[in-house]
N, C-alpha and C positions, 0 to 999 in steps of 0.2 A: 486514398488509403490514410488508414489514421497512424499515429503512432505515439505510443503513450509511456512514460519514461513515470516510473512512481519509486518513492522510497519512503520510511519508516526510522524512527527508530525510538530509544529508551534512555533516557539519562535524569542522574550522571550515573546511572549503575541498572544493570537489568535485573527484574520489573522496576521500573522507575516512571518518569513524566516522559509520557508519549506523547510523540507529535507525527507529521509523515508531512508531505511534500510532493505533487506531482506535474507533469507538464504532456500538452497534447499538440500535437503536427498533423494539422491534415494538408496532406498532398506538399508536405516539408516546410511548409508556414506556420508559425508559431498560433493557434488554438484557444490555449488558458494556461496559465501557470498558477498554481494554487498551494495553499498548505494551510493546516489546522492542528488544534489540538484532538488527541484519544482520550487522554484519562491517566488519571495516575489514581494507583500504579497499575502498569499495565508491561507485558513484556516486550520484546523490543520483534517479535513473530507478531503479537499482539498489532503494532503501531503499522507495521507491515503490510497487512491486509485492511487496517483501517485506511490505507492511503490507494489500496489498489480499488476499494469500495468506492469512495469518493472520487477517484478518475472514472471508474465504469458509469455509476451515476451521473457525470457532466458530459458523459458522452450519447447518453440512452436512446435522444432526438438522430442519432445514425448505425442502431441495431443491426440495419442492412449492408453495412461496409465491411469491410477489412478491415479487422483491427488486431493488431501487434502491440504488446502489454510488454517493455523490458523493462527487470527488474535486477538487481545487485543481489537478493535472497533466492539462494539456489530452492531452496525448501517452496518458497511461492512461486517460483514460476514450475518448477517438478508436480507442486502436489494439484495445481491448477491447470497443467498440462496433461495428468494424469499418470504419469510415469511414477510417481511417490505418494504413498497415502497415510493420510493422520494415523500415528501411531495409537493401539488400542490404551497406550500410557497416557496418549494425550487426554483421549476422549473419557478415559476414566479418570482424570485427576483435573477437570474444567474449574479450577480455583478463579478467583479474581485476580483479572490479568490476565486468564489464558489464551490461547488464541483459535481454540477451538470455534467458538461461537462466530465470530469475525471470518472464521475460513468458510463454513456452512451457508453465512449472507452472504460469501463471495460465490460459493459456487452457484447458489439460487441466483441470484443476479447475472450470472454469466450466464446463464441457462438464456437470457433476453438476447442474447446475442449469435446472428447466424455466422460468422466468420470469425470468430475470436482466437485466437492466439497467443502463447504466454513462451519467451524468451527471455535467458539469463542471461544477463551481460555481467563484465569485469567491473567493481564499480570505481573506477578511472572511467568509464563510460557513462556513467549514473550523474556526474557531478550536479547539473541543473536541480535536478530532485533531490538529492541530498543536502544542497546549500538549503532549496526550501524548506526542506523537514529541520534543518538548524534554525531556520529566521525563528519559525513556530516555536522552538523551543526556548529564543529566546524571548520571543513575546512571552510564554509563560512564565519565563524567570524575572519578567519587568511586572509584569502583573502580579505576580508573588512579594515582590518586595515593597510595591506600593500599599498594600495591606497594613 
Protein backbone atom coordinates (compact mmCIF):
# COMPACT_ATOMS: atom_id res chain seq x y z
CA UNK A 1 0.00 0.00 0.00
CA UNK A 2 1.12 3.36 -0.74
CA UNK A 3 0.46 6.26 1.10
CA UNK A 4 1.02 9.76 0.14
CA UNK A 5 0.90 12.91 2.35
CA UNK A 6 1.04 16.30 -0.18
CA UNK A 7 0.64 19.92 0.73
CA UNK A 8 0.71 23.39 -0.95
CA UNK A 9 0.74 26.47 -0.35
CA UNK A 10 0.93 30.64 -1.29
CA UNK A 11 3.11 33.33 0.40
CA UNK A 12 3.58 35.53 2.00
CA UNK A 13 -0.16 36.45 0.82
CA UNK A 14 -2.67 34.49 -1.46
CA UNK A 15 -2.11 34.45 -4.88
CA UNK A 16 1.37 34.75 -4.02
CA UNK A 17 4.87 32.44 -4.68
CA UNK A 18 3.69 28.82 -4.73
CA UNK A 19 5.54 26.09 -3.67
CA UNK A 20 3.97 22.39 -2.44
CA UNK A 21 5.91 19.64 -0.68
CA UNK A 22 5.00 15.93 -0.77
CA UNK A 23 6.16 12.48 0.88
CA UNK A 24 5.22 8.64 -0.09
CA UNK A 25 5.26 5.22 2.13
CA UNK A 26 4.87 2.25 0.59
CA UNK A 27 4.14 -0.54 2.94
CA UNK A 28 5.12 2.37 5.83
CA UNK A 29 8.77 2.94 4.61
CA UNK A 30 9.71 6.07 3.61
CA UNK A 31 9.46 6.25 -0.75
CA UNK A 32 10.42 9.98 -1.70
CA UNK A 33 10.18 13.13 -0.08
CA UNK A 34 10.14 15.95 -2.52
CA UNK A 35 9.09 19.74 -2.92
CA UNK A 36 9.17 22.30 -5.83
CA UNK A 37 8.19 25.40 -6.91
CA UNK A 38 4.45 26.42 -8.84
CA UNK A 39 4.65 29.77 -9.99
CA UNK A 40 3.93 33.11 -8.85
CA UNK A 41 1.55 34.13 -8.38
CA UNK A 42 -0.50 31.60 -8.14
CA UNK A 43 -3.12 30.72 -5.41
CA UNK A 44 -2.54 28.77 -2.45
CA UNK A 45 -5.66 25.95 -4.21
CA UNK A 46 -3.39 26.60 -7.07
CA UNK A 47 0.15 25.14 -5.20
CA UNK A 48 -2.36 22.52 -3.82
CA UNK A 49 -2.95 20.55 -6.56
CA UNK A 50 0.45 21.40 -8.11
CA UNK A 51 1.96 19.15 -5.24
CA UNK A 52 -0.83 16.44 -5.49
CA UNK A 53 0.21 16.39 -9.47
CA UNK A 54 3.75 15.80 -8.82
CA UNK A 55 3.20 12.93 -6.00
CA UNK A 56 0.68 11.17 -8.48
CA UNK A 57 3.44 11.54 -11.13
CA UNK A 58 6.36 9.92 -8.97
CA UNK A 59 4.15 7.22 -8.18
CA UNK A 60 2.81 6.33 -11.95
CA UNK A 61 5.45 3.01 -12.11
CA UNK A 62 2.55 1.51 -9.31
CA UNK A 63 -1.01 2.46 -11.09
CA UNK A 64 -1.93 -1.06 -9.89
CA UNK A 65 -1.77 -0.58 -5.99
CA UNK A 66 -3.56 1.06 -3.29
CA UNK A 67 -3.01 4.38 -2.99
CA UNK A 68 -4.35 6.81 -0.23
CA UNK A 69 -3.51 10.73 -1.10
CA UNK A 70 -3.97 12.67 2.59
CA UNK A 71 -4.26 16.10 2.33
CA UNK A 72 -4.62 19.18 5.05
CA UNK A 73 -7.13 20.91 1.98
CA UNK A 74 -10.62 19.78 2.54
CA UNK A 75 -11.54 21.35 -1.03
CA UNK A 76 -8.62 18.62 -2.68
CA UNK A 77 -9.35 15.84 -1.23
CA UNK A 78 -13.61 16.51 -1.36
CA UNK A 79 -13.39 17.73 -4.98
CA UNK A 80 -10.92 14.62 -6.00
CA UNK A 81 -12.98 12.31 -3.93
CA UNK A 82 -15.85 13.39 -5.75
CA UNK A 83 -18.15 14.60 -3.03
CA UNK A 84 -17.50 18.63 -4.08
CA UNK A 85 -17.28 20.01 -7.39
CA UNK A 86 -15.48 23.09 -9.05
CA UNK A 87 -17.60 25.70 -8.54
CA UNK A 88 -19.21 27.14 -12.03
CA UNK A 89 -17.31 30.61 -10.31
CA UNK A 90 -14.24 28.91 -10.58
CA UNK A 91 -14.37 27.62 -14.04
CA UNK A 92 -15.77 30.90 -15.31
CA UNK A 93 -13.12 33.26 -13.75
CA UNK A 94 -9.77 30.68 -14.68
CA UNK A 95 -7.39 33.99 -14.18
CA UNK A 96 -3.76 33.47 -13.54
CA UNK A 97 -3.24 31.66 -10.57
CA UNK A 98 -6.27 29.69 -10.60
CA UNK A 99 -6.67 26.45 -9.71
CA UNK A 100 -8.88 25.30 -12.12
CA UNK A 101 -6.49 24.07 -14.81
CA UNK A 102 -4.22 22.22 -12.13
CA UNK A 103 -7.42 20.41 -10.78
CA UNK A 104 -8.51 19.09 -14.52
CA UNK A 105 -4.57 17.64 -14.79
CA UNK A 106 -5.20 16.07 -11.47
CA UNK A 107 -8.28 14.60 -12.29
CA UNK A 108 -6.89 13.27 -15.83
CA UNK A 109 -3.91 11.90 -14.27
CA UNK A 110 -5.84 10.07 -11.52
CA UNK A 111 -7.88 8.53 -14.22
CA UNK A 112 -4.14 6.18 -14.55
CA UNK A 113 -4.87 5.06 -11.35
CA UNK A 114 -6.95 1.77 -10.58
CA UNK A 115 -7.20 2.06 -6.55
CA UNK A 116 -6.79 5.67 -5.71
CA UNK A 117 -8.13 7.33 -2.96
CA UNK A 118 -8.22 10.83 -1.61
CA UNK A 119 -8.32 11.52 2.46
CA UNK A 120 -8.50 14.78 4.57
CA UNK A 121 -6.50 14.79 7.50
CA UNK A 122 -6.13 17.69 10.36
CA UNK A 123 -2.96 19.35 9.32
CA UNK A 124 -1.06 18.56 12.73
CA UNK A 125 -1.08 15.27 10.60
CA UNK A 126 0.35 17.00 7.46
CA UNK A 127 3.56 18.36 9.13
CA UNK A 128 6.24 16.22 6.79
CA UNK A 129 4.67 17.89 3.69
CA UNK A 130 4.16 21.06 5.04
CA UNK A 131 7.68 21.60 6.32
CA UNK A 132 8.59 20.53 2.65
CA UNK A 133 6.34 23.08 0.82
CA UNK A 134 8.17 25.84 3.36
CA UNK A 135 12.03 24.57 2.49
CA UNK A 136 10.65 25.30 -1.32
CA UNK A 137 9.52 28.35 -0.48
CA UNK A 138 12.41 29.26 1.03
CA UNK A 139 14.62 28.26 -1.71
CA UNK A 140 12.58 30.69 -3.65
CA UNK A 141 13.09 33.50 -1.38
CA UNK A 142 17.24 32.63 -1.43
CA UNK A 143 16.93 32.65 -5.19
CA UNK A 144 14.98 35.79 -5.23
CA UNK A 145 17.48 37.72 -3.25
CA UNK A 146 20.47 36.42 -5.05
CA UNK A 147 19.30 38.35 -8.17
Amino acid sequence: MIVIYTDGLAEPHNPGIGTYGFVVYLDGQLLKREHGFDGDPVSNNHAEYAGLIAALRSVEGFSDQEIVVKSDSKMLANQMAGTWKVSKKAYNSRTEGSYVDKYLEAKELAGHFTRLTFEWIPREQNSEADELSRVAYREQLTKRHRR
